[in-house]
C-alpha positions, 0 to 999 in steps of 0.5 A: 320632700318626703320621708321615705324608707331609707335607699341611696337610690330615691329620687327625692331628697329625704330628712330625718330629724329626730335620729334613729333611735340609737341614742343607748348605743352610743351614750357608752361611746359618748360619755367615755369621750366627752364626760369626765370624772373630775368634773363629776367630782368637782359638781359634787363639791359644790363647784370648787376644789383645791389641789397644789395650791391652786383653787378652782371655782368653777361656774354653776352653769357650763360646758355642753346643753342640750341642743349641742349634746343632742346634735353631737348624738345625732351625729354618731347615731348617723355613723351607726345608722348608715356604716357603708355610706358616705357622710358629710357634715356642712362646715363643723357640727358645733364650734369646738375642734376636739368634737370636730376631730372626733368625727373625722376619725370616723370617717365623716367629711367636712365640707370646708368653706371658702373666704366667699361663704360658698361650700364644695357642695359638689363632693356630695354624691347621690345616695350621700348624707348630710348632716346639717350643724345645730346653728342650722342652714340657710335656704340656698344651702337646703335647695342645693343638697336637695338638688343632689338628692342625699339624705339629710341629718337635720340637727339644727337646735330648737332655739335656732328653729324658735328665731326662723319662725319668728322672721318668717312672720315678720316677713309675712307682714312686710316687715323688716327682720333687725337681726342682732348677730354676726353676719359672717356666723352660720347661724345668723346666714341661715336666719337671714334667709328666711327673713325676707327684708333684713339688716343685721346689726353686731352691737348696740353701737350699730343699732345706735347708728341705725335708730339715728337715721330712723328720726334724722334720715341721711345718707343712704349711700353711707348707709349701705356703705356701712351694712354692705354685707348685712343687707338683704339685696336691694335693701332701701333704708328709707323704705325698709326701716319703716316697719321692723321687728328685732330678731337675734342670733341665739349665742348673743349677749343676752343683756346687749340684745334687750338693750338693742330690742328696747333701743328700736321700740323707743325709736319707733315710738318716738318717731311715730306715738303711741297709738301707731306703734304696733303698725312700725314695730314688732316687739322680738320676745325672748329668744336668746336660748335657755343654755346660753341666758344660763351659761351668761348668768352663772358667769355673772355671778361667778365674776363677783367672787374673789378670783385671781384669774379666770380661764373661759374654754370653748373654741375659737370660733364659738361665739357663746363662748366669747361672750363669757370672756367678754363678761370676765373682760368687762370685770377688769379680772385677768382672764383668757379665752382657750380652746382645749389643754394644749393652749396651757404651758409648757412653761408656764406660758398660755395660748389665748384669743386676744380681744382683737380675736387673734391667737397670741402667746403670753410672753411671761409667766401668766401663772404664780409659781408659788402661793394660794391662787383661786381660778374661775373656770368656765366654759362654752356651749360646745366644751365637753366636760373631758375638755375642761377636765384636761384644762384644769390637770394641765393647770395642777401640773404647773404645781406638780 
């Protein structure tokens, strides 16, 4: 892999992942689509704002950060880079649908993925770009866009870039990388990759399944029964899990990867002491992403305050953005988890993501037609500020 002069005729793959230093020429375009006056003014009233009876307080720490905006950026940068070519991005650039649409009104493709993970990679012609998502890519992806010999837009976030260097060290020791994450989300799929020797758990009570075969052993058949498609190929629990380090996907639950990473450290150490600890395991660090640890936080204090609902935006397929909701849930506050202002009325009805992850329809008015009400307002990593900003007007107009 080189980086050579820009041609659609060279004969290697080239990459570029630093954009092309358009960044001026598209912050007009970028602010007019994903920047909003009303969420400017509602920053500079210290985060609230009453209008028809309704109060908004909106989370300290919300909407876009900084590895999405710079991929979102890179992405138009691109457009602007190479007008006549053509250009894809592998799945969705981030996980929010209204930036998606966006760039195929430009004319940039998407390469839808199948049931099985697998992509139509064979639509990238030579000469074509590619654009790779913030959450990155995995190994087998890269060899095959290399194989067709495109150019490729690397915006993989520096948090995610942070975790694959940690499981390529793991690897290197002979260690097992436990990947706390979802094994069906990009992200994780590329770090496991990498990793060499992996499992991925979803939720402590996984990683409490797993430390308990650690000390009492069991079934391996019930084992990879129950990690079928978490496990790197030919994984053997009674040899694999001898030494591990915690990894994670970067959107996690900040409080629940601590729990996962102390969990496995404890196991370890009761399994093998003190003193031989540091040969059985690694200790993982802190690579929940800065954005993320923030967004969690203001959401937790946010929840303290007296809130008579409480609306998370973000899509659907976010997986930051559903752990927002997750805090609210826990809070007993009624809240509901959408992904842009079409999923608010008419008729006072609203479209959410139910904790069983299905789309439903409240079948009532989900908000009172009359009197004072004070509305929490958060959103995803991926949720431009122009997103929550027509929320918030679809919701003063119930009041209209």
């Amino acid at each position: 892999m080189t980086n050579k002069d820009d041609s659609a005729n060279q004969p290697v793959t080239q990459y570029h992942r630093k954009g092309f230093g358009l960044k001026d020429v598209v912050e007009v375009e970028l602010k007019k689509v994903y920047e909003s006056d009303l969420i400017a003014k509602l920053r500079a009233s210290g985060n609230v704002m009453t209008v028809n009876g309704i109060t908004i307080k909106l989370a300290e720490a919300f909407g876009f950060c900084w590895g999405v905006d710079r991929a979102v950026s890179m992405a138009y940068e691109a457009r602007q880079h190479f007008p006549d070519r053509k250009i894809w991005i592998t799945n969705e650039i981030i996980h929010n649908p209204i930036v998606n649409q966006n760039l195929r009104e430009m004319g940039i493709g998407f390469l839808q993925m199948a049931e099985d993970g697998s992509k139509d990679i064979d639509r990238i012609g030579q000469g074509d770009v590619v654009i790779l998502p913030a959450f990155g890519a995995s190994i087998e992806e890269l060899k095959s866009l290399e194989d067709r010999k495109c150019e490729i837009v690397d915006t993989t976030c520096p948090w995610v870039s942070r975790v694959w260097n940690r499981v390529v060290n793991y690897d290197k020791k002979d260690f097992t990388a436990i990947i706390h994450g979802k094994p069906d989300h990009e992200e994780t799929v590329a770090t496991a990759s990498r990793a060499g020797t992996y499992l991925i758990v979803q939720n402590l009570a996984q990683a409490e399944w797993v430390c308990n075969y650690i000390v009492n052993g069991g079934k391996k058949e019930d084992f990879l029964a129950r990690f079928d498609k978490a496990v790197s190929l030919n994984f053997d629990p009674d040899v694999d899990l001898v030494k591990i380090g915690v990894a994670n996907q970067t959107t996690m639950f900040k409080g629940e990867t601590e729990q996962i990473g102390k969990l496995f450290e404890k196991t370890i150490l009761a399994k093998y002491g003190p003193t031989q600890i540091d040969q059985h395991f690694l200790s993982p660090g802190d690579t929940i992403c800065d954005a993320t640890q923030e967004r969690q936080d203001a959401m937790l204090k946010l929840v303290e305050e007296k809130l008579d609902l409480m609306l998370v935006i973000g899509g659907f397929n976010s997986s930051n953005t559903g752990h927002l909701q997750e805090i609210a849930h826990k809070r007993g506050l009624p809240s509901y988890h959408i992904d842009g202002p079409d999923c608010v009325g008419p008729g006072n009805v609203i479209r959410y993501k139910s904790e069983n992850s299905e789309q439903t329809e409240t079948k009532e008015l989900f908000f009172p037609e009359a009197g004072d009400v004070t509305v929490g307002v958060t959103s995803g990593a991926s949720t431009p500020d122009q997103v929550v900003a027509e929320v918030l007007e679809r919701l003063f107009a119930l009041r209209a």
